[in-house]
PDB file of N, CA, C and O in Angstrom:
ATOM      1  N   UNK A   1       0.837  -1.160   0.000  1.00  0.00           N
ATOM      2  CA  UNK A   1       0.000   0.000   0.000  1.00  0.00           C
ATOM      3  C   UNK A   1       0.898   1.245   0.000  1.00  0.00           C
ATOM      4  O   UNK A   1       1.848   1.526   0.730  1.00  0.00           O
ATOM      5  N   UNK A   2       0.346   1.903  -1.002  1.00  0.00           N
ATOM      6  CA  UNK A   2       1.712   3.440  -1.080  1.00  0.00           C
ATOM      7  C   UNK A   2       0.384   4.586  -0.512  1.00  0.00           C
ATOM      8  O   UNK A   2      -0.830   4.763  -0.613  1.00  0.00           O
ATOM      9  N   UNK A   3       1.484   5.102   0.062  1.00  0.00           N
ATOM     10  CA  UNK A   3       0.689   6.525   1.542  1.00  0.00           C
ATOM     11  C   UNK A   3       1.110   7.552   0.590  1.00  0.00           C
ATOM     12  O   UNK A   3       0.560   8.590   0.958  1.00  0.00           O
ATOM     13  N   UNK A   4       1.893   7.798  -0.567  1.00  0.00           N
ATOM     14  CA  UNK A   4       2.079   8.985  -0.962  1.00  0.00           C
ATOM     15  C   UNK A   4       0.951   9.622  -1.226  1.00  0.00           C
ATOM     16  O   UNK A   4       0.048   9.040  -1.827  1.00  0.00           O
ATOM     17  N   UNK A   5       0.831  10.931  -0.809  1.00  0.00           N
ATOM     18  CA  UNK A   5       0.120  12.135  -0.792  1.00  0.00           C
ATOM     19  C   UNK A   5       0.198  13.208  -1.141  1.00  0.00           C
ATOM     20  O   UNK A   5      -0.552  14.166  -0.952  1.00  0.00           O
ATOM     21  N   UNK A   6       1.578  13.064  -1.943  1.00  0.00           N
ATOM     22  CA  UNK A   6       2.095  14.212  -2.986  1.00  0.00           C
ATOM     23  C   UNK A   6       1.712  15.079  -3.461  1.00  0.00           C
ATOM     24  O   UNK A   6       1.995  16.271  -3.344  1.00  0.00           O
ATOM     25  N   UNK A   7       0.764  14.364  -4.270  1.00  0.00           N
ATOM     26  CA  UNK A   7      -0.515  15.348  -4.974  1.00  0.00           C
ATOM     27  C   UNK A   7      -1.384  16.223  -4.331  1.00  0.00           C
ATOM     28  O   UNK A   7      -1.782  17.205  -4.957  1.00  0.00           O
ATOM     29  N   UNK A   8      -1.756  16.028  -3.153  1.00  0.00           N
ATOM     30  CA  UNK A   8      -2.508  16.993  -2.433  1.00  0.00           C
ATOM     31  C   UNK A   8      -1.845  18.107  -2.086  1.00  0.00           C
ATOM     32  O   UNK A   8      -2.519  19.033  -1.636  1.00  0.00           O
ATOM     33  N   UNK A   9      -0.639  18.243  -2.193  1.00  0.00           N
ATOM     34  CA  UNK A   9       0.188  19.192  -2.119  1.00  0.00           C
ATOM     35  C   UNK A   9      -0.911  20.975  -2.692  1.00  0.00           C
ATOM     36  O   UNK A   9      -1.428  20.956  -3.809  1.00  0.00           O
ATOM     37  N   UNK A  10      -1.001  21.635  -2.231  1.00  0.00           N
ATOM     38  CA  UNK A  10      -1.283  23.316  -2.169  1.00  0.00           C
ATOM     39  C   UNK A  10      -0.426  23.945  -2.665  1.00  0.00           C
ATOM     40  O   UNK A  10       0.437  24.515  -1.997  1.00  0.00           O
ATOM     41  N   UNK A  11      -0.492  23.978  -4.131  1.00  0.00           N
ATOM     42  CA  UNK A  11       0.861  25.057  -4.044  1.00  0.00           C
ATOM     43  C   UNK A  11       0.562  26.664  -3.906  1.00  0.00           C
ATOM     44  O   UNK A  11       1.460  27.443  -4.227  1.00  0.00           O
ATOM     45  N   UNK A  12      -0.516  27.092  -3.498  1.00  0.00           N
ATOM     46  CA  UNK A  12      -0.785  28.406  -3.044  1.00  0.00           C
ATOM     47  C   UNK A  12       0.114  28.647  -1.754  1.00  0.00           C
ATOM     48  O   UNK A  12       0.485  29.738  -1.322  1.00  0.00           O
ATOM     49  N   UNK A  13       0.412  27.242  -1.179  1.00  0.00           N
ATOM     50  CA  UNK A  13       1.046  27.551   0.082  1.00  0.00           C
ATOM     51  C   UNK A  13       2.552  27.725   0.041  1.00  0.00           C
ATOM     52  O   UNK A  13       3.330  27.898   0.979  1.00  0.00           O
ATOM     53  N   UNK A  14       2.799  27.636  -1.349  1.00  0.00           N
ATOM     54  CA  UNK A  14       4.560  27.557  -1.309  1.00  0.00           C
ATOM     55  C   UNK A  14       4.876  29.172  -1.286  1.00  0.00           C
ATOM     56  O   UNK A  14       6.003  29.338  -0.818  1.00  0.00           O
ATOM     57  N   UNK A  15       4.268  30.374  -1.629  1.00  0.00           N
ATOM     58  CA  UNK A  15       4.377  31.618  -1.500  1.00  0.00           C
ATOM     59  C   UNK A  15       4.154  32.057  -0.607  1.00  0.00           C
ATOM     60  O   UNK A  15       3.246  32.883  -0.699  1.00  0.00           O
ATOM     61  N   UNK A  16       4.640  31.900   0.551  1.00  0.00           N
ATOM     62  CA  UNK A  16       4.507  32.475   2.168  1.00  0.00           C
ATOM     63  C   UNK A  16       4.010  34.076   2.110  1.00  0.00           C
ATOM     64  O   UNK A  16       3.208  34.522   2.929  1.00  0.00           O
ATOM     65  N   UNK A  17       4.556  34.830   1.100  1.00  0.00           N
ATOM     66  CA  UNK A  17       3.833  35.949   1.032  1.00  0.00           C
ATOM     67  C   UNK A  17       2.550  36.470   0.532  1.00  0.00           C
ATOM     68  O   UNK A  17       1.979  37.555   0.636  1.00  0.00           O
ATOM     69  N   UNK A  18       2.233  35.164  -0.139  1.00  0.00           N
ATOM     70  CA  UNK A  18       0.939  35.419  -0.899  1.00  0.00           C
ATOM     71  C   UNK A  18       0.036  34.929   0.732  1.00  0.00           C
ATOM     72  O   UNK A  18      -1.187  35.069   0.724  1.00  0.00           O
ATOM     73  N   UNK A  19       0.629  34.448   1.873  1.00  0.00           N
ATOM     74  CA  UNK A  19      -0.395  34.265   2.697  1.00  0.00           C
ATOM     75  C   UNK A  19      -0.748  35.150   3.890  1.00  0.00           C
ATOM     76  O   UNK A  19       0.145  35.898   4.289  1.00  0.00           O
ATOM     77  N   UNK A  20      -2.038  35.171   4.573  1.00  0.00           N
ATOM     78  CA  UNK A  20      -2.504  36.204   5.140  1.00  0.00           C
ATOM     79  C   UNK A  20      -1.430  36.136   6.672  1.00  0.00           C
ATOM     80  O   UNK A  20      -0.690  35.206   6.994  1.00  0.00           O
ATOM     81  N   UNK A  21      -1.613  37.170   7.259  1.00  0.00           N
ATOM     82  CA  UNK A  21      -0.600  37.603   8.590  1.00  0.00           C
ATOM     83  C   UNK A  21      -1.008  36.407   9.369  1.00  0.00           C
ATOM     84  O   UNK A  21      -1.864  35.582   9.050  1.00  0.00           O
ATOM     85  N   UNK A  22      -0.276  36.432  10.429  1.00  0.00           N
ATOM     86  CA  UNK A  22      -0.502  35.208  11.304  1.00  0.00           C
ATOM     87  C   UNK A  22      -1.714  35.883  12.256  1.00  0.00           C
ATOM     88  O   UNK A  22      -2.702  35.174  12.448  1.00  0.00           O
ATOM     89  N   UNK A  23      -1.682  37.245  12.869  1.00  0.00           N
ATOM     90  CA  UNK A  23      -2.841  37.447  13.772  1.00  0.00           C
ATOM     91  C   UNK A  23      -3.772  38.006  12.926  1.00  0.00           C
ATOM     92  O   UNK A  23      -4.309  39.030  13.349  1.00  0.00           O
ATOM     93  N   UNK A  24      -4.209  37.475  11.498  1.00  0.00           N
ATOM     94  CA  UNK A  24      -5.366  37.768  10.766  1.00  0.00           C
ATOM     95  C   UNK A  24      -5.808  36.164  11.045  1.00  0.00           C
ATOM     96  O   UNK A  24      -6.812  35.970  11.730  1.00  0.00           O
ATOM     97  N   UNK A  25      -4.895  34.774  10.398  1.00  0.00           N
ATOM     98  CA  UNK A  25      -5.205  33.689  10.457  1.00  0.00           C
ATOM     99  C   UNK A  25      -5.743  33.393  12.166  1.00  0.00           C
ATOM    100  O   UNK A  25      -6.759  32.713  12.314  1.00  0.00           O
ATOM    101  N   UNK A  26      -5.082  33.884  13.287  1.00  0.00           N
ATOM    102  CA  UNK A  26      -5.355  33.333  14.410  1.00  0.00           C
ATOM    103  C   UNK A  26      -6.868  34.103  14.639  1.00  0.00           C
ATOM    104  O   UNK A  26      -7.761  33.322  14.966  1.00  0.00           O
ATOM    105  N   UNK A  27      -7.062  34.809  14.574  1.00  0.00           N
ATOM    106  CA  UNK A  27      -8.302  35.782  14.645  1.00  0.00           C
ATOM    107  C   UNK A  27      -9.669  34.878  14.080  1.00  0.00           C
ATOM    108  O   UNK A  27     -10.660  34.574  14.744  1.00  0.00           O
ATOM    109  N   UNK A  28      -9.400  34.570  12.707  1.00  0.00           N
ATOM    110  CA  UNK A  28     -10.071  33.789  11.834  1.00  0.00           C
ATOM    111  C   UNK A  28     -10.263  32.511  13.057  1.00  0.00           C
ATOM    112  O   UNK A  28     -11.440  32.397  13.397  1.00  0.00           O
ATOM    113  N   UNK A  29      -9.726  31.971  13.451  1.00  0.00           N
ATOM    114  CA  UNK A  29      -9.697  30.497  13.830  1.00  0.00           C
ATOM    115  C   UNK A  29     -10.432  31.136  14.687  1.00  0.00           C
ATOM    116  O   UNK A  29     -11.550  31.189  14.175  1.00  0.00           O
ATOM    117  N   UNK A  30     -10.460  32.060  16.497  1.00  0.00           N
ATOM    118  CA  UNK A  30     -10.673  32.275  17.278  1.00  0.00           C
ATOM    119  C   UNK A  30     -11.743  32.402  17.173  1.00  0.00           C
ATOM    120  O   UNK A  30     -12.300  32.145  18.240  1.00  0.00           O
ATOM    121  N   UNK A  31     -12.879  32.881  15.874  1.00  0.00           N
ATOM    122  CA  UNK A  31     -13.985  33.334  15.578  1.00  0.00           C
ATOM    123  C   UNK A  31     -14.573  32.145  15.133  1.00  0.00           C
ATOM    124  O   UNK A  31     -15.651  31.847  15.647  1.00  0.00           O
ATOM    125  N   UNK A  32     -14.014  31.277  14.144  1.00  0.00           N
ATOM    126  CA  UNK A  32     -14.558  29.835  13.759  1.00  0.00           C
ATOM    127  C   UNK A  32     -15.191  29.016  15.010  1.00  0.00           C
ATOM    128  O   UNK A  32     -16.326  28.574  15.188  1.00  0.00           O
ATOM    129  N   UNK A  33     -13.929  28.981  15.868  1.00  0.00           N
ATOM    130  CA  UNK A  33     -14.358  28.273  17.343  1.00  0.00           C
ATOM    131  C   UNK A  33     -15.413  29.055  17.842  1.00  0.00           C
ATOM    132  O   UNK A  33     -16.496  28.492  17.682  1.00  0.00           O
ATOM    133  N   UNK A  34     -15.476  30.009  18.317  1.00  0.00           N
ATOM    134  CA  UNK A  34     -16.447  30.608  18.755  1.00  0.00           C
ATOM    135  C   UNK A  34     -18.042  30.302  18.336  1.00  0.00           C
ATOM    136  O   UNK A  34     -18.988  29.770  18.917  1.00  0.00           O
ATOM    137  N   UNK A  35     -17.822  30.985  16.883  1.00  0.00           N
ATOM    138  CA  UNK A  35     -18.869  30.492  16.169  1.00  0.00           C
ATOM    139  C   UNK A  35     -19.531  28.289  16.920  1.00  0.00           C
ATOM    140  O   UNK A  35     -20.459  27.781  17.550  1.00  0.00           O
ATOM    141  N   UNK A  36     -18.154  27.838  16.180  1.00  0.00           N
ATOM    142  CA  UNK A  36     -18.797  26.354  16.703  1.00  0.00           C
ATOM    143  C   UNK A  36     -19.537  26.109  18.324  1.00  0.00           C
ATOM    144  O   UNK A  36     -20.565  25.491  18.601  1.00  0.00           O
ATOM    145  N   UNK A  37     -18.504  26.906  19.304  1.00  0.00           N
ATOM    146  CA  UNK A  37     -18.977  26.218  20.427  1.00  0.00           C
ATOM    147  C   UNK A  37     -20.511  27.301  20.613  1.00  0.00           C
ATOM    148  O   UNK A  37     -21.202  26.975  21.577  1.00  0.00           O
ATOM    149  N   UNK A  38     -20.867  28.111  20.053  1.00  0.00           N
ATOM    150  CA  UNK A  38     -21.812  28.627  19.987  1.00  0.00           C
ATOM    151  C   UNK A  38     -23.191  27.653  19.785  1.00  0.00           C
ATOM    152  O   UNK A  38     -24.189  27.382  20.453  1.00  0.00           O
ATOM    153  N   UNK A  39     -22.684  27.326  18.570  1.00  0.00           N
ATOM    154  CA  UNK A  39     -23.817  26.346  17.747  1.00  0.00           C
ATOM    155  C   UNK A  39     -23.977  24.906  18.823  1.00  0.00           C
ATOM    156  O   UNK A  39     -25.143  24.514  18.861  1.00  0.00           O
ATOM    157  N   UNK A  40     -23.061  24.133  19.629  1.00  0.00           N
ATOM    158  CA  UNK A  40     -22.744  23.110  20.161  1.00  0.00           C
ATOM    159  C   UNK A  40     -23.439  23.737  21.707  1.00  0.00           C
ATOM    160  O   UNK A  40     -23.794  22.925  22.561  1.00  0.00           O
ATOM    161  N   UNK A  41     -23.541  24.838  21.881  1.00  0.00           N
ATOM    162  CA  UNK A  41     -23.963  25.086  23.014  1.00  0.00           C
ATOM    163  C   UNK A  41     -25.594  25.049  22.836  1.00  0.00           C
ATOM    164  O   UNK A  41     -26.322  24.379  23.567  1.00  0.00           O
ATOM    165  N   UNK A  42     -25.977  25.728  21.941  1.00  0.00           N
ATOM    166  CA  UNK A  42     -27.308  25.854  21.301  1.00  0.00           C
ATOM    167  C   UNK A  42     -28.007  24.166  21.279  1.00  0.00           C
ATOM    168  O   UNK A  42     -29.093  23.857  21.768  1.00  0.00           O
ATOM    169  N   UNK A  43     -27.283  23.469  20.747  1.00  0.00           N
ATOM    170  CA  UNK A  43     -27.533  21.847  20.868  1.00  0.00           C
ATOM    171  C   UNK A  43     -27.994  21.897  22.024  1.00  0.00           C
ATOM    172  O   UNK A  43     -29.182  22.200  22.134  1.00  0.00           O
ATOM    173  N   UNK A  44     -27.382  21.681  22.960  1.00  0.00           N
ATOM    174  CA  UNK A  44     -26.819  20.604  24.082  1.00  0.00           C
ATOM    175  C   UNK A  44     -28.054  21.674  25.158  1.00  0.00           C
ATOM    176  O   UNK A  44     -28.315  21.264  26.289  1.00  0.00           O
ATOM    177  N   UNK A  45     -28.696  22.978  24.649  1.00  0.00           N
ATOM    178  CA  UNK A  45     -29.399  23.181  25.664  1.00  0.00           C
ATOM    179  C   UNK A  45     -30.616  22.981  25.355  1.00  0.00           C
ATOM    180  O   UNK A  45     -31.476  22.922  26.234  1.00  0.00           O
ATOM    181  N   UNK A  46     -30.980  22.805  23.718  1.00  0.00           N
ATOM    182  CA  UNK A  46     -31.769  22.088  22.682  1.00  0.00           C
ATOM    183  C   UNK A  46     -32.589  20.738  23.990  1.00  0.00           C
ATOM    184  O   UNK A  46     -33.593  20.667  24.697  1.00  0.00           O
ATOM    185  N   UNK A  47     -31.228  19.791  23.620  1.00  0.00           N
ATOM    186  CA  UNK A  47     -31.161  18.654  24.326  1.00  0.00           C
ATOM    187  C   UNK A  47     -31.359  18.488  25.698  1.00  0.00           C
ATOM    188  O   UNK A  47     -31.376  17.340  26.143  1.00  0.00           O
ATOM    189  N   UNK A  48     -31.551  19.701  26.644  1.00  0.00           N
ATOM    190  CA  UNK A  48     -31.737  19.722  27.870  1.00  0.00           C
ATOM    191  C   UNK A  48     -30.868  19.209  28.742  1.00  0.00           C
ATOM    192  O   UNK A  48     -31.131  18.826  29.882  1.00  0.00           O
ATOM    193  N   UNK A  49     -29.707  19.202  28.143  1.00  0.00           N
ATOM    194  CA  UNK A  49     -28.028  18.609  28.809  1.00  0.00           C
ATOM    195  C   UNK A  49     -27.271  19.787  29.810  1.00  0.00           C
ATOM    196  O   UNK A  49     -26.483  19.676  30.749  1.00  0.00           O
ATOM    197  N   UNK A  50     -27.995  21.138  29.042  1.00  0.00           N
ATOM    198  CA  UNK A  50     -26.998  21.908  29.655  1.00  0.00           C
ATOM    199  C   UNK A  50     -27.516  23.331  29.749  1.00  0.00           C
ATOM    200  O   UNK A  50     -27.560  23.859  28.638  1.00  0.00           O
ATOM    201  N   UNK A  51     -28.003  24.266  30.945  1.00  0.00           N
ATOM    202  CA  UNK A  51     -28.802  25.549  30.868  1.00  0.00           C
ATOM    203  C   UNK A  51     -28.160  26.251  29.990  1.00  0.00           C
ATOM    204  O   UNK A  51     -27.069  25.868  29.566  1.00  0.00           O
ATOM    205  N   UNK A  52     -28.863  27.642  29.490  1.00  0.00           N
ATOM    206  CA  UNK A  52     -28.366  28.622  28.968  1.00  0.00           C
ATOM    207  C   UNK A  52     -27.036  29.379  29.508  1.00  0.00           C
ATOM    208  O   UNK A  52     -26.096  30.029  29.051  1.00  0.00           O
ATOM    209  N   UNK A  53     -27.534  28.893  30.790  1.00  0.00           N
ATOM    210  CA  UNK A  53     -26.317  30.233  31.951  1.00  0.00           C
ATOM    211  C   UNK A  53     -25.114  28.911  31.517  1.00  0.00           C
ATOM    212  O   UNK A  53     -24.303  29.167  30.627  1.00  0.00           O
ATOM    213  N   UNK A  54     -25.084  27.758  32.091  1.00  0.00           N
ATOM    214  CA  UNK A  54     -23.954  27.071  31.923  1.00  0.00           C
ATOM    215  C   UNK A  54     -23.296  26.828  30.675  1.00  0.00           C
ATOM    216  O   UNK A  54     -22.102  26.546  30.570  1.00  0.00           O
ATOM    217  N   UNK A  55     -24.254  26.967  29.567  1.00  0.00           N
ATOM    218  CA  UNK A  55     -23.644  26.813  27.998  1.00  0.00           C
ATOM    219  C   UNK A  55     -22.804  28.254  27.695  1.00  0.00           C
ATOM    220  O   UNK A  55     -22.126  28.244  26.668  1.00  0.00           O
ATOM    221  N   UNK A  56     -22.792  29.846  28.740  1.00  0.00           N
ATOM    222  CA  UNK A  56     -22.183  30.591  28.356  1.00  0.00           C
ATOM    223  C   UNK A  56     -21.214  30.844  29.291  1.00  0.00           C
ATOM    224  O   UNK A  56     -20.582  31.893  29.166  1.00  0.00           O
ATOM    225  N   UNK A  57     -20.906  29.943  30.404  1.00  0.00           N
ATOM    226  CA  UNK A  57     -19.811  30.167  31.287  1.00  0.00           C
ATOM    227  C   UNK A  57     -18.829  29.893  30.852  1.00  0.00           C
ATOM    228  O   UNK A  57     -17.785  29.956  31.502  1.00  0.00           O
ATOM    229  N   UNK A  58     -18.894  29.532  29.692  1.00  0.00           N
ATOM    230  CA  UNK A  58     -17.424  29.525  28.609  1.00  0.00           C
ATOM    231  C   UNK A  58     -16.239  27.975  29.818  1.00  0.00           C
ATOM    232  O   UNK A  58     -15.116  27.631  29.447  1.00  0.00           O
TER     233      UNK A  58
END
């Protein structure tokens, strides 16, 4: 069985300058998460697992 994965290779990523700042990318992520545990909190109080107050005590 061959694992090569070569091909998936990005080459947008070989131009380090063509990519965005690091505290634009970390920002991005910080907001993604957010966003998710938002939605996961919304579930789980859906589900009666977990109050409103405790789904935002972070």
């Amino acid at each position: 069985m061959n694992l090569d994965i070569t091909w998936l290779e990005d080459a947008s990523l070989e131009d380090a300058d063509a990519l965005l700042p690091p505290e634009v990318i970390a920002q991005e992520i910080v907001e993604d998460l957010e966003a998710a545990l938002r939605e996961f909190a919304a579930i789980a109080e859906a589900l009666g697992t977990v109050t409103k107050a405790e789904a935002t005590d972070g």
